[in-house]
N, C-alpha and C positions, 0 to 999 in steps of 0.2 A: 106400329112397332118400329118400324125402319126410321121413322120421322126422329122419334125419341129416340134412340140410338146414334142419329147424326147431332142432333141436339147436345144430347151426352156430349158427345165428342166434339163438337164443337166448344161448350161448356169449359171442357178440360185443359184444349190448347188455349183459349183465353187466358185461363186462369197461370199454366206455365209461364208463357208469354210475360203475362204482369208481373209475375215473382220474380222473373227472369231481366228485366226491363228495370226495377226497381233499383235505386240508388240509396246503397245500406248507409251512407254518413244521414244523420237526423239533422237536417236546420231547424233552430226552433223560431218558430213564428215571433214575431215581439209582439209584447205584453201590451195591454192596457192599463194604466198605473192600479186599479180597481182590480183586474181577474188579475193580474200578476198577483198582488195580494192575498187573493181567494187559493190561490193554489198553492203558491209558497204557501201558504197557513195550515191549507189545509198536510202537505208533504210534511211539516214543521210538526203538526198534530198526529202523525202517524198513521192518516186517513188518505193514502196512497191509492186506492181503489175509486175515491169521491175524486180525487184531484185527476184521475184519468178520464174517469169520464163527464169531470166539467171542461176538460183541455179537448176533449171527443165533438162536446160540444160547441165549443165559442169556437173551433178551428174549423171542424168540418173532416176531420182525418179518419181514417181506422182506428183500429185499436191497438195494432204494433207501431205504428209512428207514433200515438198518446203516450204510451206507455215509454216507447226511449228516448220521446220530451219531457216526461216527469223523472225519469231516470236519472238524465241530463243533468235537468235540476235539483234534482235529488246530490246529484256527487259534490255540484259546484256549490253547496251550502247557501244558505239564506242570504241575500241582499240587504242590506240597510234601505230601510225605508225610508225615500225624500218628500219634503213634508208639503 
């Protein structure tokens, strides 16, 4: 019981720690002319939840840095596409 309760608590200051440690500006990763595509289209199509977690995936992030990368791109409107 003592074990799991240092646990706990160890657990917990971790987690402070990391939130606390975290730098709230989002750099967005650069694209691959292809998933850049895929996500724009997908943000473009109104499918904001697909375009999080393919940016979750091809990055490797959480799910609050995904999310204020599609944001991001969400604000800064659609790129013209280079052929």
């Amino acid at each position: 019981m003592l074990l799991i309760s240092i646990l706990a608590t160890l657990a917990i200051v971790v987690v402070v720690v990391a939130l606390r440690s975290g730098d709230e500006r989002v750099s967005m990763p650069s694209f691959g002319q292809a998933e850049s595509r895929s996500i724009e289209s997908l943000v473009a199509g109104g499918q904001k939840i697909e375009a999080i977690k393919l940016y979750r995936q091809e990055h490797g992030v959480g799910l609050h840095e995904a999310k204020e990368a599609v944001d991001q791109l969400e604000r800064s409107g659609p790129k013209p596409i280079s052929p």
